[in-house]
C-alpha positions in Angstrom: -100.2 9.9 35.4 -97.3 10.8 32.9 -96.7 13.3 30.7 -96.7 12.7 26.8 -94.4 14.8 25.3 -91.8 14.8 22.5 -88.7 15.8 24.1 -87.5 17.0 20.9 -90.2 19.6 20.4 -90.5 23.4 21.6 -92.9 25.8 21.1 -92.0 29.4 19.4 -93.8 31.7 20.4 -93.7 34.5 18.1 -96.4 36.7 16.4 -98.9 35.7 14.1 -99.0 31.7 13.3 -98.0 30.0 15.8 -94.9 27.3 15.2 -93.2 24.4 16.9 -89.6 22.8 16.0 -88.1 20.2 16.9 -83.5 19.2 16.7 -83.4 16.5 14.1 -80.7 14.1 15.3 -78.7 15.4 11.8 -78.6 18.8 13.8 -80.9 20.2 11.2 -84.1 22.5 12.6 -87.5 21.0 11.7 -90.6 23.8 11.8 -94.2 22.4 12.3 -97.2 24.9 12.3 -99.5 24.4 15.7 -102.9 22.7 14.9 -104.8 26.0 15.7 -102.7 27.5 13.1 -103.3 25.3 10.6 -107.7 25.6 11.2 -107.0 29.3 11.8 -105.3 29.8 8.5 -107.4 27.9 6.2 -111.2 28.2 7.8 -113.4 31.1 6.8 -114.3 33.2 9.5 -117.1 32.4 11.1 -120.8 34.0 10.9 -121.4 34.4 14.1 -117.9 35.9 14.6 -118.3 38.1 11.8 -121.5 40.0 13.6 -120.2 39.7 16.6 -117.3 42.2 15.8 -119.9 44.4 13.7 -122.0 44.2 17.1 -118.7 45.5 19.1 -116.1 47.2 16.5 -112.9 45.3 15.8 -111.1 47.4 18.9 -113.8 46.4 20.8 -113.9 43.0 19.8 -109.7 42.6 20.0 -110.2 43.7 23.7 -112.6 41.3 24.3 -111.1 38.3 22.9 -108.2 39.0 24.5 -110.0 39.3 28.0 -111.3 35.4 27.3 -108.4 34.3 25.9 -106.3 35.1 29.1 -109.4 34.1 31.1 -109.5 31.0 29.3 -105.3 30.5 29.9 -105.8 30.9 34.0 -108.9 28.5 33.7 -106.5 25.6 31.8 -103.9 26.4 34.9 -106.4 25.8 37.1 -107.7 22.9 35.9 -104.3 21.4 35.7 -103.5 21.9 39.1 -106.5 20.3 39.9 -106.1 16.8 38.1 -102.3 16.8 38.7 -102.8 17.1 42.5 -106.7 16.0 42.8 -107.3 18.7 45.3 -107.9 21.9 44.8 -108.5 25.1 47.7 -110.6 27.4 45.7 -109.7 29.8 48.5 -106.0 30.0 47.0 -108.0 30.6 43.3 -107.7 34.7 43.7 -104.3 34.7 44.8 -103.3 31.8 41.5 -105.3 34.4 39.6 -104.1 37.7 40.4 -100.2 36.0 40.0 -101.0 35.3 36.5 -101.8 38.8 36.0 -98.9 40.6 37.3 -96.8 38.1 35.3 -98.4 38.7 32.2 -99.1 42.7 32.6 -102.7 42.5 32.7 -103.6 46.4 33.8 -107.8 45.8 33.1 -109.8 44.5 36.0 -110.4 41.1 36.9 -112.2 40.9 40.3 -114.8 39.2 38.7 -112.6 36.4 37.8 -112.1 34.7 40.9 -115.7 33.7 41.6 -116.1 32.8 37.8 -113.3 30.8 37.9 -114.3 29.2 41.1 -117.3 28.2 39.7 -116.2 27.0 36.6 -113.6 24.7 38.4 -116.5 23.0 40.5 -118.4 22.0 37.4 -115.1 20.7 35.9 -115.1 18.5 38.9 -118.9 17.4 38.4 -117.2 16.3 34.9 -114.6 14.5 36.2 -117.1 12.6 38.9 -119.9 12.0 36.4 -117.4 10.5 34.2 -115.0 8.8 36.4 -112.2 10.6 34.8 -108.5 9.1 35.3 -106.1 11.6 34.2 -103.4 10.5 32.4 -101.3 13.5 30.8 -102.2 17.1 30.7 -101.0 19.9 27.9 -99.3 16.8 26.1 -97.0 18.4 23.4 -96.7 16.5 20.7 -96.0 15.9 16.4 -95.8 14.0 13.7 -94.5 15.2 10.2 -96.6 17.7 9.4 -98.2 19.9 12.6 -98.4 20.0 16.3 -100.2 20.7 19.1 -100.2 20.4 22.8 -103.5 18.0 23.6 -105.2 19.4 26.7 -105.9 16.1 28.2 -105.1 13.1 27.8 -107.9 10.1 30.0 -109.7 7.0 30.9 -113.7 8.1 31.4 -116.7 6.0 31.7 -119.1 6.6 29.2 -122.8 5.4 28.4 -123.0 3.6 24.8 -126.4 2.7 23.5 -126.5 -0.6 21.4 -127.7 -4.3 21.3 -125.9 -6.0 23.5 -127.7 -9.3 23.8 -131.1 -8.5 25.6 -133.9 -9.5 23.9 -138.0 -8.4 24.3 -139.4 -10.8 26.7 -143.5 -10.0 25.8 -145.6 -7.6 23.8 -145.4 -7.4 19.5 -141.7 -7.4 19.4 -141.1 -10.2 21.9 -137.9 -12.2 21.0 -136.4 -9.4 18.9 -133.0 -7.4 19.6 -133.2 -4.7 22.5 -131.5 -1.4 22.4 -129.6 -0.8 25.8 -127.5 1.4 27.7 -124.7 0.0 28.9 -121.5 1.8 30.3 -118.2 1.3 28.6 -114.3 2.6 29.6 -112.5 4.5 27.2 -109.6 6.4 26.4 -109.9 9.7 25.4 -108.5 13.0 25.0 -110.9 16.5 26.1 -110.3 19.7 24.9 -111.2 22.2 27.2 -113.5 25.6 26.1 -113.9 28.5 28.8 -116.6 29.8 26.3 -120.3 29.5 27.2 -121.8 29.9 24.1 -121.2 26.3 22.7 -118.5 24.5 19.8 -118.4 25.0 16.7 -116.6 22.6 13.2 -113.4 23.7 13.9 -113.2 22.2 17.1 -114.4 18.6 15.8 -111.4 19.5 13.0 -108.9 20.5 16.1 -109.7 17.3 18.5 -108.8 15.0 15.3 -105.6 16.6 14.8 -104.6 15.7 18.1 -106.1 12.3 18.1 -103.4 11.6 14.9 -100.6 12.9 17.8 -101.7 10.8 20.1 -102.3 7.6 18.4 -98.7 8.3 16.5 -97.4 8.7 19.7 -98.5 5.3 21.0 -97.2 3.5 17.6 -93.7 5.2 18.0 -93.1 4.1 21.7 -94.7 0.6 21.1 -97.9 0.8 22.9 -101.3 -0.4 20.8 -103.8 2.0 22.5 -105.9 3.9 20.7 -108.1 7.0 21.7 -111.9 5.7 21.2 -113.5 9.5 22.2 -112.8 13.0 21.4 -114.9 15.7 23.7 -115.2 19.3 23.8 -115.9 20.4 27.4 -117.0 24.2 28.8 -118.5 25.2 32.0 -122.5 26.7 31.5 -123.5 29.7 33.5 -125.1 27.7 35.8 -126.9 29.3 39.1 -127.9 26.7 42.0 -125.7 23.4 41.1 -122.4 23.4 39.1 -123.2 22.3 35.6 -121.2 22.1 32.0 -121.2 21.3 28.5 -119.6 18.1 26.8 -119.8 17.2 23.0 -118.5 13.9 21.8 -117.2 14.3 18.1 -117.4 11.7 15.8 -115.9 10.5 12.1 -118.2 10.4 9.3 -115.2 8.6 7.4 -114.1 11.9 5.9 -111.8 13.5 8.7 -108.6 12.2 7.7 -109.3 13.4 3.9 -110.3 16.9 5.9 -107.1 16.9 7.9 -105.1 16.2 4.2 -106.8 19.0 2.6 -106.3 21.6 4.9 -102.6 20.9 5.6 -102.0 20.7 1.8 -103.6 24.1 1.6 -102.0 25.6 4.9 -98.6 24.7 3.0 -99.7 26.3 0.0 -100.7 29.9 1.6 -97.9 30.0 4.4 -94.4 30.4 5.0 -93.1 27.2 6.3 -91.0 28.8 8.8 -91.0 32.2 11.0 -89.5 34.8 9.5 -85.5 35.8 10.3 -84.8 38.2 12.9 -83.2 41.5 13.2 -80.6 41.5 16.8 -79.3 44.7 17.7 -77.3 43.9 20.8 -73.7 45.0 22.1 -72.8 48.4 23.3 -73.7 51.9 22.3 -71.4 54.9 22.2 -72.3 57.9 22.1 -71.5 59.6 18.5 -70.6 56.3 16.8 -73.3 54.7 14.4 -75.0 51.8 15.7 -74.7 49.8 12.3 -72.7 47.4 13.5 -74.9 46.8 16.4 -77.4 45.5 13.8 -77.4 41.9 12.6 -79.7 39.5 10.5 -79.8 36.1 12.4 -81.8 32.5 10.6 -84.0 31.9 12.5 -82.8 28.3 13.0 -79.9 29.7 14.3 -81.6 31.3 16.9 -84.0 28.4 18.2 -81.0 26.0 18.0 -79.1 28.3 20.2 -81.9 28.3 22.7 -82.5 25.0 22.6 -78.9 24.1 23.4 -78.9 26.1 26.2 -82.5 24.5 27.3 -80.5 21.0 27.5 -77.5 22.3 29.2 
């Protein structure tokens, strides 16, 4: 197992659309908007979205999403830990989880989360027996030209492929004709991971293609002719008596790539290509004196550089 990432590439985290940039070897600061962005941006909202922050109230609604978005974040930890060291105690999950929360200010309860996330960790590992999964990277940050995205996981799995693979009717009407089998087949894939129960939805098909273009860039560039042959959503279900999930294979009608085009183009179009500049007030403060001077308007590319210099010292 190895990680695939661009070491030229950090992530910005900043408000609103989330960026990445990367030092061009001319020094020059290259921004790339994040996939999620990208869908984010230029997708409608949703139907089932829309009532379901009529149902709640958008204040409401913000304090729920956020409540499964951090749940969501300690579930992607969790998972990592697992495949990187293919153990996990689910006695040490409370402890991981309530961490997490005094790192990132969480004040709202979360007792519930530990057995939740306990259970949602053993039907990850159903998914990862069922389908003789072979991690091979994990949060894989990567981009090409025009976006980029960190890939949740990167594997080999065993899958079941129905076909005709040379077996023929041996009696009856149809005897001597072509027979559709099963058969099971090893392929490289990435999975996307969904703490959600209530299923996926177009975007995510949009979002797994995306990465697949990262990924199989990624193998061109470093001279490796492997391509990714599946792209899966994965969620746990609320199961009761044996630990059980969700898994949707996405396929190409042989319009994606034209999909991907489109929405980029129009991403461009509606959106700054770049956060915006900052405001630093920094220095010293004296009582009496005006604090103008303690005010400055820094690029924003001056900034990241900065940091990113400082990253590889």
């Amino acid at each position: 197992m190895y990680p695939m990432i661009d070491s030229r590439l950090r992530r910005h985290d900043g408000r609103g659309i989330r960026f990445y940039y990367k030092l061009n070897t001319n020094g020059d600061i290259q921004w790339l908007p994040s996939v999620t962005s990208i869908i984010k941006e230029t997708s409608k909202t949703p139907e089932h979205l829309i009532k379901w922050i009529a149902e709640h109230g958008q204040r409401r609604a913000n304090e729920l999403r956020d409540r499964a978005a951090n749940y969501g974040t300690v579930m992607h930890l969790l998972i990592d830990k697992f495949l990187t060291e293919q153990t996990l105690d689910l006695a040490g999950v409370k402890s991981i989880c309530d961490e997490w929360c005094r790192e990132n200010y969480v004040r709202y309860n979360t007792e519930e989360w530990a057995e939740e996330l306990a259970k949602d960790l053993a039907a990850f590992a159903n998914f990862c027996a069922d389908y003789e999964v072979e991690p091979l990277s994990m949060e894989s940050m990567l981009c090409n030209d025009t976006f980029a995205g960190a890939v949740d996981l990167i594997c080999n799995m065993t899958i079941e492929e129905k076909g005709f693979f040379g077996e023929v009717y041996v009696s009856g009407a149809n005897k001597g004709m072509p027979k559709e089998t099963k058969r099971k087949k090893r392929i490289q894939a990435i999975v996307d991971f969904k703490s959600g129960r209530h299923g996926f939805y177009p975007e995510h098909r949009l979002q797994l293609f995306m990465y697949k273009q990262l990924v199989d860039e990624w193998y061109l560039r470093v001279g490796q002719r492997t391509v990714i042959e599946g792209v899966f959503n994965w969620s746990p279900k609320d199961w009761r008596t044996e630990p059980d999930y969700n898994l949707k294979q996405w396929t190409d009608d042989g319009t994606v790539n034209q999909e991907i085009d489109l929405v980029c183009k129009l991403f461009y179009l509606r959106n700054p290509e770049k956060p915006s500049d900052r405001i630093v007030v920094d220095g010293t403060l004296r009582l009496g004196e005006p604090a103008n001077a303690n005010v400055t308007l820094r690029s924003i590319d001056t900034i990241v550089a900065d940091s990113f210099h400082e990253v590889v010292k």
